[in-house]
C-alpha positions as CSV (number, residue, x, y, z in Angstrom):
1,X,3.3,0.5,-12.3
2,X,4.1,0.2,-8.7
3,X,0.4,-0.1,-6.4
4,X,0.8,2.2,-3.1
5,X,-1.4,-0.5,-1.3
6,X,1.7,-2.7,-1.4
7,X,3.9,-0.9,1.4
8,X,0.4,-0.8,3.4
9,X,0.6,-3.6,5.9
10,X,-3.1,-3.6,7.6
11,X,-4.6,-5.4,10.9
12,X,-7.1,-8.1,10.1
13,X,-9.6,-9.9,12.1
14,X,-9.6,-13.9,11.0
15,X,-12.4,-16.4,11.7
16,X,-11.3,-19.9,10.7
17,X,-14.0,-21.8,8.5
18,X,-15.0,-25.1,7.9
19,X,-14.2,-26.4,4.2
20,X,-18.4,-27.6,4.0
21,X,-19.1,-24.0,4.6
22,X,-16.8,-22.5,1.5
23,X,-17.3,-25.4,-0.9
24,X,-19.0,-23.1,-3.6
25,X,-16.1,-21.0,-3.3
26,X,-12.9,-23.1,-3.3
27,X,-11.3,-25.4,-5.4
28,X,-9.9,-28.1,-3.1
29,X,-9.7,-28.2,0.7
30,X,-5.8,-27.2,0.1
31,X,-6.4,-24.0,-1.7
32,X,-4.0,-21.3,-0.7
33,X,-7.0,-18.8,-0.2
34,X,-8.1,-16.1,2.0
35,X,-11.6,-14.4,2.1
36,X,-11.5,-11.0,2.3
37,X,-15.0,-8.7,3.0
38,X,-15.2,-6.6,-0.2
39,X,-15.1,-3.3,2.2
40,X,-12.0,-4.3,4.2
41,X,-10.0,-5.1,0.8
42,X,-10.9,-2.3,-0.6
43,X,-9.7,0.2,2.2
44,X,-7.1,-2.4,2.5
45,X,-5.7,-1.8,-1.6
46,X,-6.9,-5.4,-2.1
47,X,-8.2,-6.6,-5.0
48,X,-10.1,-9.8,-5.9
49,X,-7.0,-12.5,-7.2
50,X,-3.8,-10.3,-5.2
51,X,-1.4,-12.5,-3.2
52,X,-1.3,-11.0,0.0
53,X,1.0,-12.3,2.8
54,X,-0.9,-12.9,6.3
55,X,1.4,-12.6,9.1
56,X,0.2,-13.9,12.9
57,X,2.2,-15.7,15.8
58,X,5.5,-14.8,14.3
59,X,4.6,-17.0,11.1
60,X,4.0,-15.5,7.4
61,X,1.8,-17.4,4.3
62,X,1.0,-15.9,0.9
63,X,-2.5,-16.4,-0.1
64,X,-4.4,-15.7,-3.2
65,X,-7.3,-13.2,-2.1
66,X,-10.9,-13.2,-2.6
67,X,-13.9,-11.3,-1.7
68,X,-16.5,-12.5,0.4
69,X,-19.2,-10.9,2.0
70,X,-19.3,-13.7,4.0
71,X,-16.3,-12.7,5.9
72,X,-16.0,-10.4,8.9
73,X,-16.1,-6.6,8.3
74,X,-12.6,-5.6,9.2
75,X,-10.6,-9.0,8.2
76,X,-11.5,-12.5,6.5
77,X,-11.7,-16.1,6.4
78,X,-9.2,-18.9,6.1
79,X,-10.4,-22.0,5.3
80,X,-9.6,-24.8,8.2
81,X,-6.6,-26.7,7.2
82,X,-3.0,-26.5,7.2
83,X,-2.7,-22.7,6.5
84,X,-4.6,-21.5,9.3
85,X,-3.4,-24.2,11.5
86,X,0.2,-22.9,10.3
87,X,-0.7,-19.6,11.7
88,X,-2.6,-19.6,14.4
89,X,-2.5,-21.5,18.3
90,X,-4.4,-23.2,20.3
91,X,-5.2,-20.4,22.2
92,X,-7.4,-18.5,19.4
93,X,-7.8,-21.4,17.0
94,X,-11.2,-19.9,15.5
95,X,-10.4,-16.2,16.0
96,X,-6.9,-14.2,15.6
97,X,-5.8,-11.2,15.0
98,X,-3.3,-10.6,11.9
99,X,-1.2,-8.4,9.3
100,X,-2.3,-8.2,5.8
101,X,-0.4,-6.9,3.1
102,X,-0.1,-7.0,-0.8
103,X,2.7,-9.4,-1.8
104,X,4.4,-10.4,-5.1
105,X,5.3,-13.8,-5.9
106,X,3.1,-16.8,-6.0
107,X,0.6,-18.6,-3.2
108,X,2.8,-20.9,-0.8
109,X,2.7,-24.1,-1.2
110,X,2.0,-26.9,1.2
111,X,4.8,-28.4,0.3
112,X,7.1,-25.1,1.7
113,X,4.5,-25.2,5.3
114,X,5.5,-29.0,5.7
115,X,9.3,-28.6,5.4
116,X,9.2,-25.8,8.2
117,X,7.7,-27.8,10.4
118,X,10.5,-30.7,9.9
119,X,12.9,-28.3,10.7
């Protein structure tokens, strides 16, 4: 069964975090992860473990979602590292504005952000 929520691209607010901040609540200071607040994804049709694809500055990751009430009321948190780096600039480093929508396929992988910037 198809989810409406997937066609629904939505504007987020992003704060980028430090990793010491989220350590209870990733993995690895790599983790493909966004922090959504639990209100935003659900108006959003987000649901705790979705890969949603975060567009901003004319560059698109897919991260694997979850809910935080930690995170800003209309938008998330991305961990510092190389996928907010990958998305945001200088210019709004700790604070952007940018697309969320419900994707399908897997998280991407460092590996697929390193190889764009060699090109």
């Amino acid at each position: 069964m198809m989810r409406f929520s997937k066609f629904l691209k939505v504007e987020a607010d992003i704060v980028v975090a430090r990793y010491s901040l989220l350590m209870v609540e990733t993995k690895s200071s790599v983790e493909p992860v966004i922090f959504l607040h639990p209100e935003f994804a659900k108006k959003s049709g987000v649901k705790e473990g979705d890969v949603v694809e975060v567009e901003a500055n004319g560059r698109t990751v897919k991260l694997k979602a979850k809910l935080s009430e930690n995170a800003p009321e209309n938008g998330g948190i991305i961990p510092n590292g190389i996928f907010a780096s990958y998305l945001t600039n200088f210019e709004g480093f700790k604070r952007f504005k940018a697309n969320i929508e419900v994707a399908e396929g897997e998280p991407t992988d460092v590996e697929e952000i390193i190889k764009s910037f060699k090109s």
